[in-house]
LOTI-779853 format. One record per residue (C-alpha): residue number from 1; residue in one letter; x, y, z. Coordinates in Angstrom, 1 decimal. Layout:
# LOTI-779853
NUM, a, X, Y, Z
...
# end
This chain:
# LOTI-779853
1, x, 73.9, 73.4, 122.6
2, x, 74.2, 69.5, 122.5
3, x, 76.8, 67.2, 123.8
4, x, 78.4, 65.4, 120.8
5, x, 77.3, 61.8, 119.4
6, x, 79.9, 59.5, 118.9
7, x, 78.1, 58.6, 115.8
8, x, 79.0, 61.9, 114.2
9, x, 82.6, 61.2, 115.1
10, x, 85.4, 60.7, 112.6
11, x, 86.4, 57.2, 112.3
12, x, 89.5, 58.8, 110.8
13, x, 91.2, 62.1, 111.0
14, x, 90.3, 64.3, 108.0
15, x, 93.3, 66.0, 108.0
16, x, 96.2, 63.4, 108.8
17, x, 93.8, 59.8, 108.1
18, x, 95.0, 58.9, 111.7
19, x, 92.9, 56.4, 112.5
20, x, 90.4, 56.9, 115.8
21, x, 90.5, 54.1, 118.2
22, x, 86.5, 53.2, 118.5
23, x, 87.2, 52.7, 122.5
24, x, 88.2, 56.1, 123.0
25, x, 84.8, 58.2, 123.3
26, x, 86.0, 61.2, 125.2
27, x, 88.3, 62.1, 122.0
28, x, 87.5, 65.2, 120.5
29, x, 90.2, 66.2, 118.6
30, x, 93.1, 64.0, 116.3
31, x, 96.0, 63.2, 118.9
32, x, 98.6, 63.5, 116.0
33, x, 97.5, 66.4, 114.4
34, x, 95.0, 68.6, 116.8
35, x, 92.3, 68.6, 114.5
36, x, 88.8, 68.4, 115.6
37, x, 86.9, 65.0, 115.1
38, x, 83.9, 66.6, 115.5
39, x, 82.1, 68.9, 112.4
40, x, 80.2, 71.9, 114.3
41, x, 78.3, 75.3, 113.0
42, x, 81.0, 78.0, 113.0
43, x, 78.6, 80.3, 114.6
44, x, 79.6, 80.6, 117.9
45, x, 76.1, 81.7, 119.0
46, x, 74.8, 78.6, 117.8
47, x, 77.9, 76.1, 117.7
48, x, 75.4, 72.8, 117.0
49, x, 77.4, 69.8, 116.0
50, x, 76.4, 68.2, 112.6
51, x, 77.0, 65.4, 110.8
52, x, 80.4, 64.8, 109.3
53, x, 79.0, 65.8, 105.7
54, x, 77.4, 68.5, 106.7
55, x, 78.5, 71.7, 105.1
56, x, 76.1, 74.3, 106.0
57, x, 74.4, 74.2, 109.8
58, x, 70.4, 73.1, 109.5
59, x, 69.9, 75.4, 112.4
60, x, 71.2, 78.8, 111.2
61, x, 72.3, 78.1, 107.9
62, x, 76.1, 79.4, 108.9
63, x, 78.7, 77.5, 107.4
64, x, 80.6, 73.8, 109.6
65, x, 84.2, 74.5, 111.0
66, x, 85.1, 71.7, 108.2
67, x, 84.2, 73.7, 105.5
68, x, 85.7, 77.1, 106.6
69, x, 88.4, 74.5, 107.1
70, x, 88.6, 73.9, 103.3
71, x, 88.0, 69.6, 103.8
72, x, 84.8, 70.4, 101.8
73, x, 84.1, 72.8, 98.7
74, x, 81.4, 75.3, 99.2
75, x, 77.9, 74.8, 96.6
76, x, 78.3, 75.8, 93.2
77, x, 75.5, 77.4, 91.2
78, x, 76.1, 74.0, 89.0
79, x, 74.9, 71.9, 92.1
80, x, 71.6, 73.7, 92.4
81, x, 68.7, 71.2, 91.2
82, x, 67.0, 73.5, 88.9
# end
């Protein structure tokens, strides 16, 4: 499992819109509200971190913490492209 890359960091918390000071890079989680700041697979086995839009993991196709989380709504049969 990777280390996390500040450029998949929040800029603001998703949950409480806390902003995240830029200077703090170990931050991991909101400091008002304990979420995380981070978007990872919710596959512990895997646990990859993924981009902050990221809704399913590219790895093992489990679903992100942020979408168990309900900050996303899961694919509907009306997004599929055919």
């Amino acid at each position: 499992m990777e280390e996390p890359n500040i450029a998949q960091r929040l800029k603001e918390c998703i949950c409480c819109k806390k902003p995240v000071p830029s200077d703090d890079f170990d931050a991991l989680f909101c400091s008002e509200c304990g979420t995380s700041l981070y978007n990872k697979c919710s596959n512990y086995s895997c646990g990859e971190y993924l981009e902050r839009d990221e809704k399913y993991c590219k790895y093992c196709g489990a679903r992100s913490l942020f979408l168990n989380a309900g900050y996303f709504t899961p694919n509907s049969d009306e997004d599929l492209p055919f």
